[in-house]
C-alpha positions as CSV (number, residue, x, y, z in Angstrom):
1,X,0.0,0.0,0.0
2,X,3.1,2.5,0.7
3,X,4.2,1.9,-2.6
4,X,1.2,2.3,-4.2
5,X,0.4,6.0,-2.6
6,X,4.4,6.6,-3.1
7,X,3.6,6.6,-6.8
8,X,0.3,8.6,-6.6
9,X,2.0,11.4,-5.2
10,X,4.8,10.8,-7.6
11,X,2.3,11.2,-10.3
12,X,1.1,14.0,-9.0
13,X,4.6,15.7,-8.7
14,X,5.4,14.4,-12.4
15,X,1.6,16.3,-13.9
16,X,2.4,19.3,-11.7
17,X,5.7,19.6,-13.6
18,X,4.7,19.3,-16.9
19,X,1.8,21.4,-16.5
20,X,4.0,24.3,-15.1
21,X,6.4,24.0,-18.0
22,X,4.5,22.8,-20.5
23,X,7.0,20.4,-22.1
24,X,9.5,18.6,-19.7
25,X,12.5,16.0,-20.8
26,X,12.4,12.5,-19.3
27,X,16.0,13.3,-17.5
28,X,14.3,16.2,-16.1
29,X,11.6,14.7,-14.3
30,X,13.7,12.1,-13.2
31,X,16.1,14.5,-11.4
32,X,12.8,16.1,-10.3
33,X,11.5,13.5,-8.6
34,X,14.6,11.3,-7.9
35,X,13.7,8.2,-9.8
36,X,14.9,6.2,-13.0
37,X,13.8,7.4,-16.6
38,X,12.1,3.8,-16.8
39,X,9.9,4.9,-13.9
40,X,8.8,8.2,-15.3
41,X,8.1,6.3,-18.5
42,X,5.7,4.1,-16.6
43,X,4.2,7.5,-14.6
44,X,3.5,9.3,-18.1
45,X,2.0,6.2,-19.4
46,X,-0.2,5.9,-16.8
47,X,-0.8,9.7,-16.9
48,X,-1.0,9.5,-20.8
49,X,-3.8,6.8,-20.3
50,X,-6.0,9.9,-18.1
51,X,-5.8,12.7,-21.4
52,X,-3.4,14.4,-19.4
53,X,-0.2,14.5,-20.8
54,X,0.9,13.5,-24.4
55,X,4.5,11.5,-24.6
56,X,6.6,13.0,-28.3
57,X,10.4,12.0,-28.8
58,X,12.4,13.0,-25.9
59,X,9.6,14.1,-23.9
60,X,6.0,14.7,-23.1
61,X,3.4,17.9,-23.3
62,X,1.2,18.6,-21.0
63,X,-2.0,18.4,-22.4
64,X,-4.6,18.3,-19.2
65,X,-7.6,20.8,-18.0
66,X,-6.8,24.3,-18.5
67,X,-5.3,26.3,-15.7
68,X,-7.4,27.4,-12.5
69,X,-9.1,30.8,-13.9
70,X,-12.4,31.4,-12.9
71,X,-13.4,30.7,-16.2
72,X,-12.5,27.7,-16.8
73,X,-12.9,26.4,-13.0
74,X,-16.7,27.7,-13.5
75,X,-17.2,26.2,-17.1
76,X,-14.8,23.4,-18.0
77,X,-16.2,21.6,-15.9
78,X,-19.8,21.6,-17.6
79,X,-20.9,19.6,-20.2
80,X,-16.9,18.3,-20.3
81,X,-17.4,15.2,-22.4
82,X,-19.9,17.0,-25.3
83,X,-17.1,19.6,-25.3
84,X,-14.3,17.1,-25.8
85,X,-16.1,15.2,-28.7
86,X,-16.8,19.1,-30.0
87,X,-12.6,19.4,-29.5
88,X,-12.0,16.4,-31.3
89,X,-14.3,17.2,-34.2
90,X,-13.0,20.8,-34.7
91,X,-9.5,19.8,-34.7
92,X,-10.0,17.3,-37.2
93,X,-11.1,19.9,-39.8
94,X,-7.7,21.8,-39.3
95,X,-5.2,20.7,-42.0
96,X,-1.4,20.2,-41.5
97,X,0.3,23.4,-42.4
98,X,-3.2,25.7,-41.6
99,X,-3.0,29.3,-39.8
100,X,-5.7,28.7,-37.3
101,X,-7.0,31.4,-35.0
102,X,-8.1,30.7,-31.4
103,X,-10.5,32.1,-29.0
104,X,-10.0,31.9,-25.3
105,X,-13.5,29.9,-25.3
106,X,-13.7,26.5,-23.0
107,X,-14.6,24.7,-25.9
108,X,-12.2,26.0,-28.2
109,X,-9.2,25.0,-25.3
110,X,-10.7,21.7,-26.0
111,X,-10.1,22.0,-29.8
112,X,-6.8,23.4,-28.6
113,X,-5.8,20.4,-26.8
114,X,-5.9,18.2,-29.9
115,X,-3.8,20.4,-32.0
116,X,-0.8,20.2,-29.9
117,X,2.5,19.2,-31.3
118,X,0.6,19.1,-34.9
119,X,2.9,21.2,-38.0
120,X,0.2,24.1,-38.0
121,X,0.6,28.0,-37.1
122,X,-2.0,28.9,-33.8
123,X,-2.6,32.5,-33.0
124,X,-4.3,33.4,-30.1
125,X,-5.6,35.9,-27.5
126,X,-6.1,33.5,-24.7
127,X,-3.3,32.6,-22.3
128,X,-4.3,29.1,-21.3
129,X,-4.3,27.9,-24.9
130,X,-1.2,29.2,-25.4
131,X,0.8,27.7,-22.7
132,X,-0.1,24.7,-24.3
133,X,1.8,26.0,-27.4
134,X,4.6,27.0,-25.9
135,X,7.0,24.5,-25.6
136,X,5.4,22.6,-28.7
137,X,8.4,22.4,-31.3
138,X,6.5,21.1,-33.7
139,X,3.8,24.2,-33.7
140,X,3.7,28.3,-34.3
141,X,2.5,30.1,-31.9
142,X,1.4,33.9,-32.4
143,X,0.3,35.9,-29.4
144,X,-2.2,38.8,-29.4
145,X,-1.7,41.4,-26.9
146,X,-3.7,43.9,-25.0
147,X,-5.8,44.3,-21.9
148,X,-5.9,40.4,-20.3
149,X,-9.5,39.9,-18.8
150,X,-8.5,38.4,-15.6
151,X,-11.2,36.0,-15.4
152,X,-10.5,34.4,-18.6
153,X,-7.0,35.4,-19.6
154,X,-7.9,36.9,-23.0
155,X,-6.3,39.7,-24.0
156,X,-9.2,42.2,-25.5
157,X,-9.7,45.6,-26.6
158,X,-8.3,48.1,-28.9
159,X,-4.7,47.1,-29.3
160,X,-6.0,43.2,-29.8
161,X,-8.2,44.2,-32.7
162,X,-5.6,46.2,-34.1
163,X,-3.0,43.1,-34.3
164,X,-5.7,41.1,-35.5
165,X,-6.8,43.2,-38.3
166,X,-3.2,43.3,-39.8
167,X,-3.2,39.2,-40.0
168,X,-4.4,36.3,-42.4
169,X,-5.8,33.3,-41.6
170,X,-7.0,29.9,-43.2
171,X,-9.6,29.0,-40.1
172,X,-11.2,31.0,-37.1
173,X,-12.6,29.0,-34.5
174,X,-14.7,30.5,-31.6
175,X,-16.8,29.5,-28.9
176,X,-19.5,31.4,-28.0
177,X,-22.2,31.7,-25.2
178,X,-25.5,31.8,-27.0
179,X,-27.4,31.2,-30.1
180,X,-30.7,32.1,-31.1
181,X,-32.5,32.9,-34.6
182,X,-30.8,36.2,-34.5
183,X,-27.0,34.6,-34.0
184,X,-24.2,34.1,-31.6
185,X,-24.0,35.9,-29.0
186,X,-21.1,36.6,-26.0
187,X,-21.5,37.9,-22.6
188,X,-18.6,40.4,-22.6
189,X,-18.8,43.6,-25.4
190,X,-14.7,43.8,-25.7
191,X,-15.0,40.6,-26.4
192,X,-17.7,40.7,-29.4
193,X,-15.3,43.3,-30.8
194,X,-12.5,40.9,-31.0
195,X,-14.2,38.7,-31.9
196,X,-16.0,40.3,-35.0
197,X,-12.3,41.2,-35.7
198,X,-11.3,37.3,-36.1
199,X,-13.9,36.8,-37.8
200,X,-12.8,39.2,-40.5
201,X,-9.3,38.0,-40.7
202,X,-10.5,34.5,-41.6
203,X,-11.1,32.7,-44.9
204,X,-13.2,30.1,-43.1
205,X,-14.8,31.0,-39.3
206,X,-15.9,27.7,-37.2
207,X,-18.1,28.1,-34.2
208,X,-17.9,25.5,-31.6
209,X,-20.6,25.4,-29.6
210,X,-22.3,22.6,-27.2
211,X,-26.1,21.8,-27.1
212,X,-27.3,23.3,-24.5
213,X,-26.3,27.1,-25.8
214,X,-29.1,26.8,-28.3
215,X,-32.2,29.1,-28.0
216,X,-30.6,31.6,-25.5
217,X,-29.1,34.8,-26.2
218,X,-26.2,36.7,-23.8
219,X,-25.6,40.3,-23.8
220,X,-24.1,41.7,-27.0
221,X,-24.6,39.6,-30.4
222,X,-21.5,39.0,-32.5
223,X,-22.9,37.9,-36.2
224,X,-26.0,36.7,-37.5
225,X,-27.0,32.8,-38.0
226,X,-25.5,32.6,-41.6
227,X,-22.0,34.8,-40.8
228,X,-20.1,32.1,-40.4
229,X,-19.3,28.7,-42.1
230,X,-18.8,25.8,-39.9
231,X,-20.5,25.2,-36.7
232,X,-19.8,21.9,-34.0
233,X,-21.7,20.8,-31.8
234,X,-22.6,17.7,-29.9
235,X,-25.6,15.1,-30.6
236,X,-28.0,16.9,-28.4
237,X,-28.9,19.6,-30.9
238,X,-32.5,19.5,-31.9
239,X,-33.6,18.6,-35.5
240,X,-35.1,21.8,-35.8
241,X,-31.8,23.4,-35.1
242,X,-30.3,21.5,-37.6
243,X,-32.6,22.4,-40.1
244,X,-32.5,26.3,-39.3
245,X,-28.9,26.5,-39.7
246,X,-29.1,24.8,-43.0
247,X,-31.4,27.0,-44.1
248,X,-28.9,29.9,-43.3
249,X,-26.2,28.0,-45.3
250,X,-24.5,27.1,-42.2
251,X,-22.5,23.4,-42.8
252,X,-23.1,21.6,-39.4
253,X,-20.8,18.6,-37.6
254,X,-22.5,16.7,-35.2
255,X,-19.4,15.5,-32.9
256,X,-20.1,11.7,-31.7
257,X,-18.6,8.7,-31.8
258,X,-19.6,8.8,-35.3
259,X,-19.6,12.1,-37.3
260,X,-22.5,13.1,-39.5
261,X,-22.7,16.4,-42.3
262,X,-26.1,17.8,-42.1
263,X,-25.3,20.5,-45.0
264,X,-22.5,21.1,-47.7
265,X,-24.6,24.1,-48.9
266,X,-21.5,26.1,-47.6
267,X,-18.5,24.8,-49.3
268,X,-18.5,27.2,-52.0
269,X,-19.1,30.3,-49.3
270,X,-15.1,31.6,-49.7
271,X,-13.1,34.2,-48.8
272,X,-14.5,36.4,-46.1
273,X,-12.6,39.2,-45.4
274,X,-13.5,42.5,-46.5
């Protein structure tokens, strides 16, 4: 039984390394924690085995929930496993060598999880999914700066849309807190603006949003129902929904253990920017 709790709190030490760093070497978390390499192998396999870290060559990425703000402590917590099937779908429409753009969304840091270590380019205005980029050799990582919300860590406001208006980029993909016949909707108005701003920059924008944000709207709308061109969401989405958005050209993935296209009416949308 000492042995057993021994490597527990091993583990633990091992997780709480990685996630601090990001990326840590197998010599380094065996001088850490003051065992052989072979038993840090065994640790990240079994941590592997929980989604928390992913082993590469030489190493291994943290890839576990998202750092203690408020907003993610309050809403990763919800709905986790219709967001991580909405993660898992999203990423898979991002192709090797893409520009993606990322929100500091719940859902999107679940889209941002899978994308880790993957040859693509990720900008962002959200510090949590970017300390998962941070140490990833094998991705780009672009930073927007500004004011940081401190209960999100996204950086917002004038300066942020300013960056972002200056770049190009293959795929947006945003979360948002509401949708209604009207549109998407966030909570937070420097937030909208931003937001509207990534839109702009993006040949293709992808909302990811679960179930249960359908027929609700938040404070300040950011586009109407046919603005974008992509949306994700989980299996809970009513048939009615499904059919609305296709009727606004909108090309839905239901994310499930099997995926299934409700409309292609979009492909030929192209280029949005102004």
């Amino acid at each position: 039984m000492a042995s057993s709790i021994s490597a527990e709190h091993r583990r633990d030490r091992v997780l709480e390394l990685v996630r601090q760093k990001g990326f840590c070497s197998l010599l380094e978390l065996a001088e850490a924690t003051g065992v052989s390499e072979s038993t840090v192998r065994r640790d990240l396999e079994a941590l592997e085995e929980q989604a928390a870290v992913r082993r590469t060559h030489g190493g291994v990425f943290y890839v576990g929930g998202a750092p203690k703000l408020l907003h993610f402590v309050d809403r990763q917590a919800a709905h986790w496993e219709k967001k991580k099937q909405i993660g898992i779908c999203a990423a898979a429409l991002v192709e090797d060598g893409d520009t993606v753009l990322l929100d500091g969304g719940s859902t999107t840091y679940e889209v941002a999880q899978r994308l880790v270590g993957r040859p693509v380019q990720v900008v962002t205005n959200s510090l949590p999914v970017a300390n998962l980029f941070v140490s990833s050799t094998g991705t780009d990582l672009i930073l927007i700066g500004g004011y940081v919300h401190s209960r999100t860590g996204v950086a917002l406001g004038q300066y942020a849309n300013e960056m972002i208006a200056r770049l190009s980029v293959r795929r947006a993909i945003m979360s948002v807190a509401a949708v209604n016949e009207e549109g998407y909707y966030n909570s937070n108005l420097l937030l909208v603006e931003t937001e509207r701003a990534m839109m702009a920059a993006a040949d293709e924008v992808i909302v990811v949003a679960d179930s249960t944000k359908f027929g609700y709207r938040s404070l300040s709308r950011v586009a109407e129902l046919g603005a974008i061109n992509r949306l994700v969401v989980d299996e809970g989405i009513s048939r009615e929904w499904q059919e609305r958005l296709a009727a606004a050209n909108v090309n839905v993935l239901i994310a499930g253990p099997t995926l299934d296209t409700i409309s292609d009416t979009n492909e030929s949308k192209g280029d949005r920017r102004p």
